[in-house]
C-alpha positions in Angstrom: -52.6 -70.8 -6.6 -53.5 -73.3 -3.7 -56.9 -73.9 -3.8 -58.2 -74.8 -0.1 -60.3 -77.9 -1.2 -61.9 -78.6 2.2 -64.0 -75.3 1.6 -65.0 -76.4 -2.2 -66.2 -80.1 -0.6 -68.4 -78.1 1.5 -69.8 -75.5 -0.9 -73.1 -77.0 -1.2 -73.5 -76.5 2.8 -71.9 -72.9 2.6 -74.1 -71.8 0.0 -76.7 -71.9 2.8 -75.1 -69.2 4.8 -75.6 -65.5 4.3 -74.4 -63.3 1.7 -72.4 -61.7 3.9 -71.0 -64.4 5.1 -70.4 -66.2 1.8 -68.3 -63.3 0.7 -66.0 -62.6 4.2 -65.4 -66.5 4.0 -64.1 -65.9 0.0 -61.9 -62.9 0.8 -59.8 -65.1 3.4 -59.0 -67.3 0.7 -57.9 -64.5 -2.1 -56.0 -63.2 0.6 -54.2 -66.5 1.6 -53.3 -66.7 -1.9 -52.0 -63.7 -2.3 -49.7 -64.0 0.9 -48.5 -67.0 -0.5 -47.3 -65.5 -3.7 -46.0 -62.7 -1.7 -43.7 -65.0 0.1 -42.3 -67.1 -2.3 -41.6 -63.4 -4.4 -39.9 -62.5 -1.4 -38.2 -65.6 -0.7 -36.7 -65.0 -4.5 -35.2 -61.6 -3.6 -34.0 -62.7 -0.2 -31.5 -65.1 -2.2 -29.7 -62.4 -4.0 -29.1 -60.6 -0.9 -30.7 -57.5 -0.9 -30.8 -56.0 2.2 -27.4 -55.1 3.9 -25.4 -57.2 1.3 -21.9 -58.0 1.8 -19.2 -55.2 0.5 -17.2 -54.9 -1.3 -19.5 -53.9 -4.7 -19.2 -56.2 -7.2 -16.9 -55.4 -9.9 -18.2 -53.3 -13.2 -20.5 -50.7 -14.1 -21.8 -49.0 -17.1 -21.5 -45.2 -18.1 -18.0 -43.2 -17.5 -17.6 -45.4 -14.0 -16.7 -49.1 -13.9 -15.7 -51.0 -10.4 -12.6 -52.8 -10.2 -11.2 -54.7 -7.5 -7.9 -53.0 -7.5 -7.0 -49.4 -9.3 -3.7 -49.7 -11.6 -1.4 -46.5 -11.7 -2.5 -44.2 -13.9 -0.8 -44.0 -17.2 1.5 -40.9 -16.9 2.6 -42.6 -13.5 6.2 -43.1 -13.4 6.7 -41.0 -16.8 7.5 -37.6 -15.3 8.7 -36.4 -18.9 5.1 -36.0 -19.9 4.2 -33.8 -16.5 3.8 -30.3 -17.3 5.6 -27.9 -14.6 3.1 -25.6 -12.9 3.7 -22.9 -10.6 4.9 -23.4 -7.4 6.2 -26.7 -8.6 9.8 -27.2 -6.7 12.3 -28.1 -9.3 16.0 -30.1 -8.7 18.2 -28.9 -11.6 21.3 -30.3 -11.5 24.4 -29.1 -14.4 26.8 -31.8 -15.2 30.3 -30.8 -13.4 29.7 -28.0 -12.7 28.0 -27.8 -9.0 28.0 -23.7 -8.4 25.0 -24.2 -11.0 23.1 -26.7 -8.9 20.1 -25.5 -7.6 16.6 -26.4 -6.0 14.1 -23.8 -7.3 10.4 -23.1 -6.6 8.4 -21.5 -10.3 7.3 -18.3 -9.0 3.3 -17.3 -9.5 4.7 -15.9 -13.2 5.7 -19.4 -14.2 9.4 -18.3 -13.5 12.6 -19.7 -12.2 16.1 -17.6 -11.0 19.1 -19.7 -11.8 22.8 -18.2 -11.5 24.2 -16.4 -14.3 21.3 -16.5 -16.4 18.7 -15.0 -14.5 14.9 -15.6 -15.0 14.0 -18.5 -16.8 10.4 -19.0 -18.4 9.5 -22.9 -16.8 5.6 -23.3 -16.6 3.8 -25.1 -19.0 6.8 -26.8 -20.3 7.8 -30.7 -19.7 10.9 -31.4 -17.8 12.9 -32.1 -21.2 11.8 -29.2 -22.8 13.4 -26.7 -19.8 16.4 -29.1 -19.3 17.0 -27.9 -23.4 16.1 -24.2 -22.5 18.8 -24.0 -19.5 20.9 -25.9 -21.7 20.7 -23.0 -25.0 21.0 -20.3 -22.1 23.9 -21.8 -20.3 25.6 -22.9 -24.0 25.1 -18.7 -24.7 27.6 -17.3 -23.1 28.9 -19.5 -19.9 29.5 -23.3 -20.8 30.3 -25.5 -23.6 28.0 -28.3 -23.8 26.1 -28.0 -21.0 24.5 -31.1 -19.8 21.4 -30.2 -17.5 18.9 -32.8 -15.7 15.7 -31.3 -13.8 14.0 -33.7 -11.2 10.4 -32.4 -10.1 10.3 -32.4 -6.2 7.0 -31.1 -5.6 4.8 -30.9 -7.8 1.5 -28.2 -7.0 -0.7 -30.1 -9.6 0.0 -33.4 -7.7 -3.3 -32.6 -5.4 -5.9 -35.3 -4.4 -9.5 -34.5 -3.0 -10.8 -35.9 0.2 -14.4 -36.2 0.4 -17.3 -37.6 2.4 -16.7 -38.6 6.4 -13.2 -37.5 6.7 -12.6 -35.4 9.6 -11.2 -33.0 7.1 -12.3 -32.4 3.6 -10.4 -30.8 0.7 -7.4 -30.8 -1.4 -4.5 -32.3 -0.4 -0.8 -32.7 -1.9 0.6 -35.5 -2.3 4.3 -36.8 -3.6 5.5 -40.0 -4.8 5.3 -41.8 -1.0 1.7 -40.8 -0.5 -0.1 -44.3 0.4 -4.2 -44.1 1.4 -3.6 -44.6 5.0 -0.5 -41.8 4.7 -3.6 -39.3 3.4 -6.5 -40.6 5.8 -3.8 -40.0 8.9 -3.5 -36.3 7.3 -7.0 -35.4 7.8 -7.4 -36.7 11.0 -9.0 -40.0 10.3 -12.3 -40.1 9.8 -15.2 -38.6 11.3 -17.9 -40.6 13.9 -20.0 -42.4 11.5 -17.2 -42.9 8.6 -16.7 -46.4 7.8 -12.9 -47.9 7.7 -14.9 -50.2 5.4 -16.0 -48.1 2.8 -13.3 -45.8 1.4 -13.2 -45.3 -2.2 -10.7 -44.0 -4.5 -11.8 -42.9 -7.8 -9.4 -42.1 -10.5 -9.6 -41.0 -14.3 -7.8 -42.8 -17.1 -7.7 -42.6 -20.9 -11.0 -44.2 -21.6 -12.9 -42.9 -18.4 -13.4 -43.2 -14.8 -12.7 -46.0 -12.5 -13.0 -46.7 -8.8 -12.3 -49.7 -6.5 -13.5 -50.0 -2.2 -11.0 -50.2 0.3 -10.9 -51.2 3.9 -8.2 -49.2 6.5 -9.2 -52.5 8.9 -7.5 -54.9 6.5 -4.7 -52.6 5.7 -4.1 -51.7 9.1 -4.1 -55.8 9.9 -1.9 -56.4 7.1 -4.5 -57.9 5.0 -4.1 -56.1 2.3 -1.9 -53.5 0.9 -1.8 -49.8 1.5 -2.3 -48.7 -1.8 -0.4 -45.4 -3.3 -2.5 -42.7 -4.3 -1.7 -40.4 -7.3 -2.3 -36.5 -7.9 -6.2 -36.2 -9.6 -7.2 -39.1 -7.6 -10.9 -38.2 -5.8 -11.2 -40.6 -2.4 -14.5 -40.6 -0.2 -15.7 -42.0 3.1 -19.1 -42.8 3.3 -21.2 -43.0 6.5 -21.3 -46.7 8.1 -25.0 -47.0 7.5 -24.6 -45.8 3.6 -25.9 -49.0 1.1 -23.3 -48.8 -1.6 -24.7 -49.2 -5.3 -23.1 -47.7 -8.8 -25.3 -45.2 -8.6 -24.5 -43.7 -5.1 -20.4 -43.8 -6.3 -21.7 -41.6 -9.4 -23.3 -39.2 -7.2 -20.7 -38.9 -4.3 -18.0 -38.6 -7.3 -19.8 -35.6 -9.0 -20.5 -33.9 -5.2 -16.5 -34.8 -4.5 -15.7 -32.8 -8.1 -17.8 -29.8 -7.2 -16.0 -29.6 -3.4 -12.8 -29.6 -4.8 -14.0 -26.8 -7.4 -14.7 -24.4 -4.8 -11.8 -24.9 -2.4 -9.4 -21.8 -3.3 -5.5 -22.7 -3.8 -4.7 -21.3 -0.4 -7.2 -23.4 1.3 -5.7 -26.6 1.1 -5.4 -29.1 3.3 
């Protein structure tokens, strides 16, 4: 505390004055103090920057979210054996010399496929190996000796990312293996009126929980930075240009983005 010492020198003389006086005169000086205090307090905070701080968010977190700076693929990425086949997923099945066979088939809504000779074929739910050794048995029946069947996924319906926040459009969306983040955002339309090319954010889930990492169009689009791929399960949101960004706020628009993609129906994708 700064004590005003010209007013103590003089005490004997003030303590002549009123009461009332006396006591107006001693409230200045509390409330110097006090202002004082006040601005060295605020002088503290201004020098961790807490009013429109610089994005993007630091990295880390706590909880089932951390930040990163950049998302890697997620683990089944590039591992298509794992995939399970879903309906409506379009399937290349190729049989070894034998090109009649060939076919690119779409798994019905009853998790079938119609392949010649055979007939019906049982595919969702099963990995790509598992049906290339079902068409294999079936074919090695009756038709072929030693069949030797491959099965690319094309399309894949569970491949589906959601677009949330200020995106002209909202929703699910498919995606395929050349989906990049500007590739989606061009989709929907861009983004909305006061959606921030500064503040996109993908979030994606991995084997020992969530993470999520900012992105700026403007420095993709100026060849900053990279256009990053997105992957099916992958949750990206726009916020408003006047949004402050904290964990918190990514935890909240990530739950909000989950329950929007909950209640959009199969046939109301994007």
């Amino acid at each position: 505390m700064n004590l005003r010492l010209d007013l103590i020198t003089e005490l004997p003389a003030l303590l002549k004055l009123p009461a009332c006086v006396i006591f107006c005169l001693t409230m200045l000086v509390l409330a110097g103090c006090n202002t004082s205090g006040s601005a060295n307090t605020a002088g503290s905070a201004n020098s961790s920057c807490t009013v429109n701080c610089p994005t993007p968010l630091q990295a880390g977190g706590t909880g089932d979210l951390n930040v990163v700076k950049n998302l890697p693929p997620p683990s089944s990425a590039g591992n298509t054996d794992e995939l399970r086949i879903s309906e409506n997923d379009l399937l290349s099945v190729d049989v070894f010399q034998v090109n009649d066979l060939d076919r690119e088939v779409r798994v019905a809504f009853n998790g079938k496929i119609s392949m010649p000779l055979i007939g019906d074929v049982d595919a969702a739910g099963l990995t790509l190996p598992e049906l290339e050794r079902r068409l294999e048995s079936r074919y090695g029946e009756k038709y072929l000796q030693s069949p030797n069947v491959t099965v690319f996924l094309k399309e894949s319906a569970g491949q589906q990312i959601t677009m949330d926040g200020e995106f002209r459009k909202t929703g699910t969306l498919k995606v395929n293996n050349n989906s990049s983040l500007l590739k989606v955002v061009s989709r929907v339309g861009g983004l909305s009126s006061i959606g921030d090319n500064d503040k996109i954010f993908i979030y994606r889930t991995y084997d020992d929980g969530n993470k999520v990492a900012q992105y700026s169009i403007t420095k993709i689009r100026k060849n900053v930075n990279l256009d990053p791929r997105v992957y099916g399960g992958d949750v990206i949101v726009a916020f408003a240009s006047n949004t402050k960004i904290a964990t918190q706020t990514l935890k909240q628009a990530l739950g909000l983005a989950g329950l929007a993609a909950k209640g959009v129906a199969t046939g109301g994708a994007l």
